[in-house]
VOPAGU-2260 file (C-alpha; in pm, 1 decimal, decimal comma):
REM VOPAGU-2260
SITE   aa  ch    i         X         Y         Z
SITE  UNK   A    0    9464,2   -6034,3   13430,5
SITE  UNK   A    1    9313,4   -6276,3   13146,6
SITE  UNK   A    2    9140,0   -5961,3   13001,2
SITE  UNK   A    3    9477,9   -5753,0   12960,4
SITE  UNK   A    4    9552,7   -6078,7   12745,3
SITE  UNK   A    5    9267,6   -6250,1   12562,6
SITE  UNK   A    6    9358,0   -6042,6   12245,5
SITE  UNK   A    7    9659,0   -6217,2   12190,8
SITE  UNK   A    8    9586,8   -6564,3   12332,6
SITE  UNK   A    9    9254,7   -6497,4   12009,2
SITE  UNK   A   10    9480,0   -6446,8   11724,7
SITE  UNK   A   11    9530,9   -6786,7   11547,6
SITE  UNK   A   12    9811,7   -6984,9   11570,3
SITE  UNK   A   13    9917,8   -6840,0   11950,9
SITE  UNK   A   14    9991,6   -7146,7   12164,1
SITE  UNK   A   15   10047,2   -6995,5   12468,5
SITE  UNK   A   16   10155,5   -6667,6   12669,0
SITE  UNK   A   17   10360,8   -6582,4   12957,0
SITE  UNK   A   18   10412,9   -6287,9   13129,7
SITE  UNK   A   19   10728,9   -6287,4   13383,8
SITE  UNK   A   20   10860,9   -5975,0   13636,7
SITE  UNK   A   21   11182,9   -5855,9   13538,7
SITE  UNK   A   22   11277,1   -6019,7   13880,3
SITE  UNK   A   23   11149,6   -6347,3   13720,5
SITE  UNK   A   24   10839,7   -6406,4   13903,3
SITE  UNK   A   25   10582,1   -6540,9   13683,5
SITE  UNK   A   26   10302,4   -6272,2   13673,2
SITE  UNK   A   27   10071,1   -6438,5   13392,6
SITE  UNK   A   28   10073,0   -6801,0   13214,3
SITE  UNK   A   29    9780,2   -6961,3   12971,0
SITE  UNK   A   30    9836,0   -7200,7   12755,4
SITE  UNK   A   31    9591,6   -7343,6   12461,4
SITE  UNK   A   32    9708,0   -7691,2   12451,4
SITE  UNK   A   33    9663,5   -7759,3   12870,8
SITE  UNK   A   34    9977,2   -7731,5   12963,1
SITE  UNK   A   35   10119,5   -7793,5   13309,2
SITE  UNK   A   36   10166,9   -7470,7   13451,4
SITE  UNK   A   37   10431,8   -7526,3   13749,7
SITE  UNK   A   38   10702,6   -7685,5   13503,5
SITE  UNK   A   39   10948,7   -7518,1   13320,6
SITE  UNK   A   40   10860,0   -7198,5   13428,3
SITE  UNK   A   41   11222,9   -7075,6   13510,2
SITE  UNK   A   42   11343,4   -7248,4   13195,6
SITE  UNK   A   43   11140,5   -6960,6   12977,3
SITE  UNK   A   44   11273,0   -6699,6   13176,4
SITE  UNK   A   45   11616,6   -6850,6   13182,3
SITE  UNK   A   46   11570,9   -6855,6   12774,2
SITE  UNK   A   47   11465,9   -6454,9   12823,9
SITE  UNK   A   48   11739,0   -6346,7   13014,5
SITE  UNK   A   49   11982,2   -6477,8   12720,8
SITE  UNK   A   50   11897,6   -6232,6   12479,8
SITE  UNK   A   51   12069,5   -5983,4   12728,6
SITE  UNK   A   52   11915,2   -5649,7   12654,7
SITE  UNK   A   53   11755,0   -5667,9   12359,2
SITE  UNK   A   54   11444,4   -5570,9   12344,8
SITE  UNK   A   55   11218,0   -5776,8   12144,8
SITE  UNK   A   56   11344,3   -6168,9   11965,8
SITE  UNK   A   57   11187,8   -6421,3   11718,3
SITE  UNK   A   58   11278,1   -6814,6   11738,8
SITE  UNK   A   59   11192,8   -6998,4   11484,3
SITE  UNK   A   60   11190,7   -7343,9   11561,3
SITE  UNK   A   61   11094,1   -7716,7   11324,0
SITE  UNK   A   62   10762,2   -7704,9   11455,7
SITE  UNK   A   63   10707,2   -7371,3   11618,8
SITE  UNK   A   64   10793,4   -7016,2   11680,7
SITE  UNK   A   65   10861,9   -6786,4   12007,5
SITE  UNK   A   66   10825,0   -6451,2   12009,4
SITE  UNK   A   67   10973,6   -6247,5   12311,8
SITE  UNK   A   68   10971,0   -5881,3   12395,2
SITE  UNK   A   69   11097,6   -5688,3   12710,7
SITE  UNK   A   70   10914,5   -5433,7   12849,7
SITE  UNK   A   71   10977,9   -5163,5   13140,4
SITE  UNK   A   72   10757,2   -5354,0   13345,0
SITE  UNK   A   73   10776,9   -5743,5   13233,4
SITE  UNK   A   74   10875,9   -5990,7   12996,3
SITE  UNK   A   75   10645,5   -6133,6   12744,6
SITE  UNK   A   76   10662,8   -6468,8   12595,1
SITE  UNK   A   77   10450,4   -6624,6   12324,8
SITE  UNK   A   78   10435,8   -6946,5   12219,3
SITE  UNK   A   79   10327,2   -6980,2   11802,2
SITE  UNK   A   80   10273,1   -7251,2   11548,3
SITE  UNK   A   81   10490,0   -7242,8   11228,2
SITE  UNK   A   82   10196,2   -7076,0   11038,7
SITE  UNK   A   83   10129,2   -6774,3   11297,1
SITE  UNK   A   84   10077,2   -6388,6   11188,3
SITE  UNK   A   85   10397,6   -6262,2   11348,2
SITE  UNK   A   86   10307,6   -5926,6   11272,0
SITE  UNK   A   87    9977,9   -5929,9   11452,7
SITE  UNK   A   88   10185,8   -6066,0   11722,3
SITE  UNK   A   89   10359,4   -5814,6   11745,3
SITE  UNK   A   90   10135,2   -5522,1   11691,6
SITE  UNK   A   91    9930,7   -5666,9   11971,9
SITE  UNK   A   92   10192,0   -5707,6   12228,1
SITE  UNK   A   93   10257,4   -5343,2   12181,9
SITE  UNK   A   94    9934,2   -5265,9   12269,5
SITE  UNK   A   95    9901,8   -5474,4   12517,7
SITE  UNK   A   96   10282,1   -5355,7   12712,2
SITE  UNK   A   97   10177,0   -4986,7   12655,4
SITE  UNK   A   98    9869,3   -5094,5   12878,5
SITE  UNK   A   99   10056,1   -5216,4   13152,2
SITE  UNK   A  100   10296,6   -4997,9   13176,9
SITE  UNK   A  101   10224,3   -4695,0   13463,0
SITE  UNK   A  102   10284,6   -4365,5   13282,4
SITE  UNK   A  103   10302,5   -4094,4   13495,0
SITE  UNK   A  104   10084,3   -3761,9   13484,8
SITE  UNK   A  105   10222,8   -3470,7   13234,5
SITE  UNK   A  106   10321,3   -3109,3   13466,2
SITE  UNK   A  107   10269,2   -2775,1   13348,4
SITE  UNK   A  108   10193,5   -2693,1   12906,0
SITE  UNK   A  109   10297,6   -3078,8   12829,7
SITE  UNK   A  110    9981,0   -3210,5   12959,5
SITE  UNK   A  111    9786,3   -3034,6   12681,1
SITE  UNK   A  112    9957,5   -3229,3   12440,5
SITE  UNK   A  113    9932,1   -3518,2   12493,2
SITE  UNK   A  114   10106,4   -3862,3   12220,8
């Protein structure tokens, strides 16, 4: 699962990623700063689920930033520094929520053209 994610957890300034279910399970957590992974974990999600159903939100905090963006599949959370490339961010967690999503096979003339 570390693979799916080591392009955003390289991009400078990332502090940290997590990954929930939309059921609130946590699927994926890594932090840079060695974190304590069992704490707070239902606090981020808690933080998620107030957006309602938006589908991607930017905190910006005194000494930080959180990025958050809701996929079909997940949630993803990630934890920047003030000076972070948001829109590397967010290019890459595109990428990266494409990948896990499950698409299913095209029937008939569609599956010659493919996006």
């Amino acid at each position: 699962m570390r693979a799916l994610f080591r392009d955003l957890l390289k991009i400078e300034g990332v502090k940290g990623v997590v990954y929930f279910s939309l059921s609130g399970q946590r699927v994926f957590e890594e932090f840079t700063l060695g974190r304590n992974a069992a704490d707070s974990a239902s606090d981020w999600f808690a933080l998620a689920m107030c957006l309602g159903k938006a589908k991607e939100g930017e905190l910006v905090f005194e000494k930080g930033q959180l990025y958050i963006r809701r996929g079909a599949k997940g949630i993803l959370l990630v934890v920047m520094g003030l000076i972070a490339p948001t829109g590397m961010v967010r290019l890459t967690s595109d990428i990266l929520l494409s990948g896990l999503e499950e698409r299913k096979p095209a029937r008939g003339i569609r599956r010659f053209f493919k996006r």
